[in-house]
VEXZALUM-897652 format. One line per field, with one value per residue (C-alpha): x, y, z. Coordinates in steps of 0.1 Angstrom, whole numbers, plus 5000, padded with zeros to 4 digits. Layout:
VEXZALUM-897652
xx <- [X ...]
yy <- [Y ...]
zz <- [Z ...]
This chain:
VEXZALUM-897652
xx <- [6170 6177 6160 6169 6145 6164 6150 6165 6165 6178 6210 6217 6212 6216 6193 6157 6134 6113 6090 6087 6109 6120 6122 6128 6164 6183 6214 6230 6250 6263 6262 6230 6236 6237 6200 6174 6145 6149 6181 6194 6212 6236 6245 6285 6297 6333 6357 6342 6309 6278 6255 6225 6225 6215 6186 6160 6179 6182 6143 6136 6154 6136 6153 6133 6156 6175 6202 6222 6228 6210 6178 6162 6168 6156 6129 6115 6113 6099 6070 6068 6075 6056 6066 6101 6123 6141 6168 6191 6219 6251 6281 6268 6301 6293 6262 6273 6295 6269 6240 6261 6270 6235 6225 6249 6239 6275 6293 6328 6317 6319 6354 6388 6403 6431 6436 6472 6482 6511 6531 6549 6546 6513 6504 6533 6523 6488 6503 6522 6494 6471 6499 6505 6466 6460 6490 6477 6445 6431 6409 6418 6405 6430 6418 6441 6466 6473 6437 6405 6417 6398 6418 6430 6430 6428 6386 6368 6354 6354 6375 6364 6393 6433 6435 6403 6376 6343 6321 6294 6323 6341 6310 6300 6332 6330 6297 6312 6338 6314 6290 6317 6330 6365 6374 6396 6404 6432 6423 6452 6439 6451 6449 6425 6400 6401 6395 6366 6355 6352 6359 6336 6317 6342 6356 6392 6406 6443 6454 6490 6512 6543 6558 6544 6566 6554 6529 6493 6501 6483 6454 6459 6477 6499 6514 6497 6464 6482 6489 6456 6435 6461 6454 6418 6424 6440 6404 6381 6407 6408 6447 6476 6509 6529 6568 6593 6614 6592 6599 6570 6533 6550 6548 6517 6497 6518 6507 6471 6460 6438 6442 6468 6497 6525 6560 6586 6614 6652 6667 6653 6640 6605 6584 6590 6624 6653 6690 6719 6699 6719 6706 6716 6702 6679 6662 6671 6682 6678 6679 6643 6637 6605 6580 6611 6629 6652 6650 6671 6644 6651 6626 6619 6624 6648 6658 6663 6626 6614 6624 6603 6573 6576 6580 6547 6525 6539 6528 6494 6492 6502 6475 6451 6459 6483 6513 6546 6556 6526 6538 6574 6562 6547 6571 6590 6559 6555 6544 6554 6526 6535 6563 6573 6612 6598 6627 6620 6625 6643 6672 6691 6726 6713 6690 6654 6639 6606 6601 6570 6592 6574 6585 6618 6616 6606 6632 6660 6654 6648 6684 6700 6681 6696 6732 6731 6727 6762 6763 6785 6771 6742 6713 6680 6651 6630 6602 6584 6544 6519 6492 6513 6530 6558 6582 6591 6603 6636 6637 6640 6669 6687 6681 6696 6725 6761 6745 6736 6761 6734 6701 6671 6642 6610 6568 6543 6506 6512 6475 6470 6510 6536 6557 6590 6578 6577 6610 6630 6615 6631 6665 6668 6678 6706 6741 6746 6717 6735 6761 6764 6750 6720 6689 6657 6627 6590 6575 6577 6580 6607 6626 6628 6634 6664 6673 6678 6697 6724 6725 6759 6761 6760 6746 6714 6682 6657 6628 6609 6579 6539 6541 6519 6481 6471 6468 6486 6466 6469 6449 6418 6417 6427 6451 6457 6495 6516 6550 6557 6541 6565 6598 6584 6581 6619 6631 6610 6619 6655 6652 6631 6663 6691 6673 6668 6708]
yy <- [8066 8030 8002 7965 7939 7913 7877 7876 7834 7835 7854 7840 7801 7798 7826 7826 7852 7868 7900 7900 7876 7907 7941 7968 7978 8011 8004 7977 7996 7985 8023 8030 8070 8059 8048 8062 8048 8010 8005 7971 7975 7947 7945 7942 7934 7949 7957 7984 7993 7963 7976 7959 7985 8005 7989 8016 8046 8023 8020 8054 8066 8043 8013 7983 7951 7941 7918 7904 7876 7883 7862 7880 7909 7912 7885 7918 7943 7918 7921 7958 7962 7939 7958 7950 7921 7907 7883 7864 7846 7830 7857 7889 7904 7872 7885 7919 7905 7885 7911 7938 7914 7905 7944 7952 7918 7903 7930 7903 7881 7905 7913 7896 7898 7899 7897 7904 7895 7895 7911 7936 7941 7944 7977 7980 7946 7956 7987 7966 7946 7977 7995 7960 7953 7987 7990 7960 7978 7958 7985 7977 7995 7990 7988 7995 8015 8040 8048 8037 8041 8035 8030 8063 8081 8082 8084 8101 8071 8073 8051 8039 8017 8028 7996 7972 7988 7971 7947 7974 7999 7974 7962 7996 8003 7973 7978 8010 7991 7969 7997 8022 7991 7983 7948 7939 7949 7942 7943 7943 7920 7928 7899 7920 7924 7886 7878 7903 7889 7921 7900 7875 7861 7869 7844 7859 7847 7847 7852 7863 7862 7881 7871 7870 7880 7894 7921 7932 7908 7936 7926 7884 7881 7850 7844 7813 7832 7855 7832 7813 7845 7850 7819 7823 7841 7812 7790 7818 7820 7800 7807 7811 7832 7823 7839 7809 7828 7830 7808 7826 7803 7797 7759 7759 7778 7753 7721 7729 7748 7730 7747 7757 7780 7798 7805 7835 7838 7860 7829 7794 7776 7794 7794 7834 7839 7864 7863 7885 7914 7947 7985 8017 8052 8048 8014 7975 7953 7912 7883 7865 7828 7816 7788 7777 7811 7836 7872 7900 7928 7963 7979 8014 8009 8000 7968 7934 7934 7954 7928 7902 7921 7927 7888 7885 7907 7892 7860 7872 7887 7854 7836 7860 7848 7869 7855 7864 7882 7908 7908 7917 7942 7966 7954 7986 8007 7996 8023 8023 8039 8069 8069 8031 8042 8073 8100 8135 8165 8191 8217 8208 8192 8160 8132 8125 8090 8079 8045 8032 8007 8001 7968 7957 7930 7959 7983 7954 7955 7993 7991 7971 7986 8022 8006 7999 8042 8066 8087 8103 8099 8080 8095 8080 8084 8055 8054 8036 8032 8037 8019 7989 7959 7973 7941 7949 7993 7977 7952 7986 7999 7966 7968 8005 7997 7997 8009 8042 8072 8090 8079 8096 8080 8091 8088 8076 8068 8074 8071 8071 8059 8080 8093 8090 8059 8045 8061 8043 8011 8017 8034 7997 7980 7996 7983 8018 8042 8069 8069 8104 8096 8087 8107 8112 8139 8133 8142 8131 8166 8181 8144 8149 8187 8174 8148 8174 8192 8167 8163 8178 8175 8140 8129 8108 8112 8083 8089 8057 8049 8059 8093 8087 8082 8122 8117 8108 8094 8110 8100 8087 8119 8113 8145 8157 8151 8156 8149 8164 8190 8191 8189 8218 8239 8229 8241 8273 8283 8279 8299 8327 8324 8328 8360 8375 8377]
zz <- [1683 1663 1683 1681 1690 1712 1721 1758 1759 1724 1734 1766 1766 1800 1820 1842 1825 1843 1821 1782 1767 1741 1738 1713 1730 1723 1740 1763 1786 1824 1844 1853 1847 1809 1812 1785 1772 1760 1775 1787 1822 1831 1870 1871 1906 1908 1933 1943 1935 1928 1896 1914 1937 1906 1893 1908 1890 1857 1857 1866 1833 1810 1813 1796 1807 1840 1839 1870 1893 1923 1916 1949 1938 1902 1911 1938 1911 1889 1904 1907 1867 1845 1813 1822 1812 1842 1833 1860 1845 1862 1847 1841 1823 1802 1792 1788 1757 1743 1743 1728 1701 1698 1698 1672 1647 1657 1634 1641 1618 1587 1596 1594 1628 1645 1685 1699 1735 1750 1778 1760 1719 1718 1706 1686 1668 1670 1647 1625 1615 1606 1588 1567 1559 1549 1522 1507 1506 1530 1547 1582 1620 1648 1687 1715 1733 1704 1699 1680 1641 1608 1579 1579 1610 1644 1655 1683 1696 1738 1750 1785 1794 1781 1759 1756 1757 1774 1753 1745 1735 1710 1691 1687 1667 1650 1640 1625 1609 1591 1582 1564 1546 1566 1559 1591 1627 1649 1687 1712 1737 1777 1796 1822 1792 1784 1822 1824 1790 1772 1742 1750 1719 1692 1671 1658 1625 1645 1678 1680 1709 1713 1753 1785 1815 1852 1850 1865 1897 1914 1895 1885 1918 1902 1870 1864 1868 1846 1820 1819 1811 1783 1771 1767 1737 1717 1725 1703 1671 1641 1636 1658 1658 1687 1694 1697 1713 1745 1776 1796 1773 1739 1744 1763 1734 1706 1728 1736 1702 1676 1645 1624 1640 1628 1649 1646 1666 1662 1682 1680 1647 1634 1603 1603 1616 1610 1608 1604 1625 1619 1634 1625 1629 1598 1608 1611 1583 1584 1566 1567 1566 1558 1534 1517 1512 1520 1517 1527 1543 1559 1580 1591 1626 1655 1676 1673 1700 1669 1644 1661 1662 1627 1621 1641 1621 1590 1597 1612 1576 1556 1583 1568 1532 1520 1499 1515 1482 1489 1526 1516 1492 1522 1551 1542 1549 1587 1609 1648 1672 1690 1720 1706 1701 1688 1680 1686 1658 1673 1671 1698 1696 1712 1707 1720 1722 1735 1745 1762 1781 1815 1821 1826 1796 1775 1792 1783 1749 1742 1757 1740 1708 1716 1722 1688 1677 1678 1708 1732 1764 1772 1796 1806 1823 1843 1860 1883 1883 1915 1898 1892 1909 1937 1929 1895 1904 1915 1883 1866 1879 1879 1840 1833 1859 1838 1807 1813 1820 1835 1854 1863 1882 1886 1891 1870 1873 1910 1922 1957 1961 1979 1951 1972 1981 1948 1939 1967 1955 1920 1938 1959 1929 1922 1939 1951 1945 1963 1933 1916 1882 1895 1906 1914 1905 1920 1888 1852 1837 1862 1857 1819 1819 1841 1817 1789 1814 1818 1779 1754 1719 1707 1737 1735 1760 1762 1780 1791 1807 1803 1789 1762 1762 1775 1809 1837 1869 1902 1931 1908 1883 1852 1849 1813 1803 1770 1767 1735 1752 1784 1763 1738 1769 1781 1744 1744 1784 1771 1742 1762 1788 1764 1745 1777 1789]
């Protein structure tokens, strides 16, 4: 097992030590089951459980340092253990951040990075960029919603948390990064991560922003609480990328940032913006302004929504050096993560779209994105999430309302919710929710077997909402889930059904 020594008053300026003042440290970790010889055990108070209630089981399994706020506390055991560093500081997630970057000899600062926030856009931006880098042969890692990548592939790095992982987590991969010779790393950045200050400590090259409407009030409890841990990312980056288009921080992130930023916008004036915006089945043509020129650019993927995210990443790329020639040379090679309006190979005489949409900004513009492909009849499915804010399950249905010929609404993430509970919420949105073309399944999988039900040739089914990411939470088990997986099985029952007659 590697050990690194860590100077404890060194790392964290502003702490009472108590105990050696280093130790040869094998991990820095923050659940006390993880313990092992040398580890570092950080307290984290949450919601609903207190780590310093911990500290006894941490010791007993060979923990060497103890890191909290309880003074009292650590000051008790401090004089049971004298071989053990006992270290009281005032934030302990704080700390967290800055001992793994300490453990892992701040691996950040040997990359080129890239944070993303934003309400919606972020992973697919956050995919943008990595696809970009890496066909300029810019060896680039991606962090997020879609996964831990290298360069090439996907990894089998545990991911503790669905997007950003916690400090420990993230320096570990970057540390990996850095040692298998990757050059960059894009990190979406949720605003929940930047509150808890999982990316405490790193100093990005650019920050990008793509919008910010209502979401995780369950968690920030108001949007300007929302807003303000958003904006933390834009006070640790050298270079900004900020959407013009954006009513919700745009001006606030322009007015208060120091260095130099970049805007791209579809609508109003930007240094990155695009004109002329035409979709088709095949992808999205546009005409691009930007430093002086104008270029006619078509991309391999959908939606006016998609256009702007690839304006962001383009500039994220030129903030990172790179002329716009070079960036204009690989913008045809953007690759869109998985279930980002994700169209489905199969034989029947209808099309299959997966969109991610969850919110009803990012349902609007899948919409209006799929309005712009042939089809006869259009069918979709919405959902409406137990885990999340109740005030926005109506917002959903107010968006699909007069667009859609046929609606189905359904569950996801349900947790502890009711799932009929959470589908009236979505069904009061609607003018009349007791209209034929609308209805209403309990669970994803019989919603969309439904959906492909109601579908004819040269009909189109889009499927929305959090299918994607393997599991789908029920009560608080994480409960294996695939949606290719769920449609392959409509398709084959079918099949099975019409060789049987």
């Amino acid at each position: 097992m590697t050990k690194t020594t860590i100077h404890f008053t060194h790392c964290l300026k502003e702490c009472s030590l108590e105990g050696p003042s280093e130790q040869k440290v094998s991990s820095i970790i923050y659940d006390s089951r993880e313990a092992s010889n040398g580890a570092v055990f950080v307290c984290i108070k949450g919601a609903h459980h207190d780590g310093h209630l911990y500290i006894e089981q941490a010791l007993t399994y060979g923990a060497k340092a103890i890191v909290g706020t309880n003074s009292t506390l650590l000051h008790s055991y401090a004089r049971l253990y004298s071989d053990v560093s006992f270290i009281t500081v005032n934030d302990s997630k704080e700390a967290l951040a800055l001992l793994s970057t300490s453990f892992y000899n701040h691996p950040a600062q040997s990359l080129s990075t890239v944070g993303v926030t934003g309400t919606n856009g972020k992973t697919t931006v956050t995919s943008f960029v990595y696809s970009m880098l890496n066909s300029l042969s810019y060896r680039t890692g991606s962090i997020g919603t879609a996964g831990i990548w290298n360069d090439q592939k996907r990894t089998n790095f545990k991911q503790t948390v669905p997007t950003t992982p916690e400090a420990p987590e993230i320096h570990c991969v970057l540390d990996h990064f850095q040692e298998t010779g990757i050059q960059g790393a894009v990190l979406e950045s949720t605003s929940i991560a930047l509150d808890q200050k999982r990316l405490y400590g790193i100093n990005f090259n650019v920050a990008v922003h793509t919008n910010l409407t209502p979401e995780h009030l369950e968690f920030h409890e108001t949007m300007k609480e929302y807003k303000k841990a958003k904006l933390k990312l834009f006070k640790q980056a050298e270079y900004a990328v900020v959407n013009a288009d954006d009513t919700g921080m745009a001006r606030e992130i322009i007015e208060t940032f120091n260095g130099p930023l970049l805007t791209y916008g579809t609508d109003k004036k930007a240094d990155f913006q695009a004109e002329n915006i035409h979709v088709s089945v095949h992808g999205t043509t546009f005409t691009l302004h930007a430093c002086g020129e104008m270029h006619s650019v078509s991309i391999p993927v959908h939606g006016k929504y998609n256009v702007s995210n690839v304006l962001a990443a383009m500039a994220a790329c030129y903030q990172l050096g790179f002329s716009l020639n070079r960036i204009l040379s690989v913008v045809t090679k953007v690759e869109s993560p998985e279930g980002r309006f994700q169209i489905v190979s199969n034989d029947a005489p209808f099309q299959i779209v997966l969109d991610y949409a969850h919110t009803p900004d990012a349902l609007l513009h899948v919409l209006q994105a799929v309005q712009q492909v042939p089809y006869k009849k259009l069918i979709v499915m919405i959902t409406g999430i137990g885990l999340r804010d109740p005030g926005k399950r109506p917002q959903m249905a107010r968006e699909v309302e007069g667009i859609a010929d046929e609606i189905i609404v359904s569950v996801d993430q349900p947790g502890f919710a009711d799932r009929q509970e959470v589908v009236n919420d979505v069904l009061q949105g609607f003018t009349n929710p007791n209209s034929s073309h609308i209805h209403s399944l309990l669970h994803r999988e019989q919603a969309i077997h439904y959906a492909l039900d109601l579908a004819g040739a040269d009909d189109l089914v889009l499927l929305t909402g959090i299918g994607f990411g393997g599991y789908q939470i029920i009560g608080d088990e994480k409960v294996p889930y695939s949606e290719h997986e769920v449609i392959k099985q409509y398709f084959t029952s079918k099949k099975s059904l019409k060789e049987s007659v």
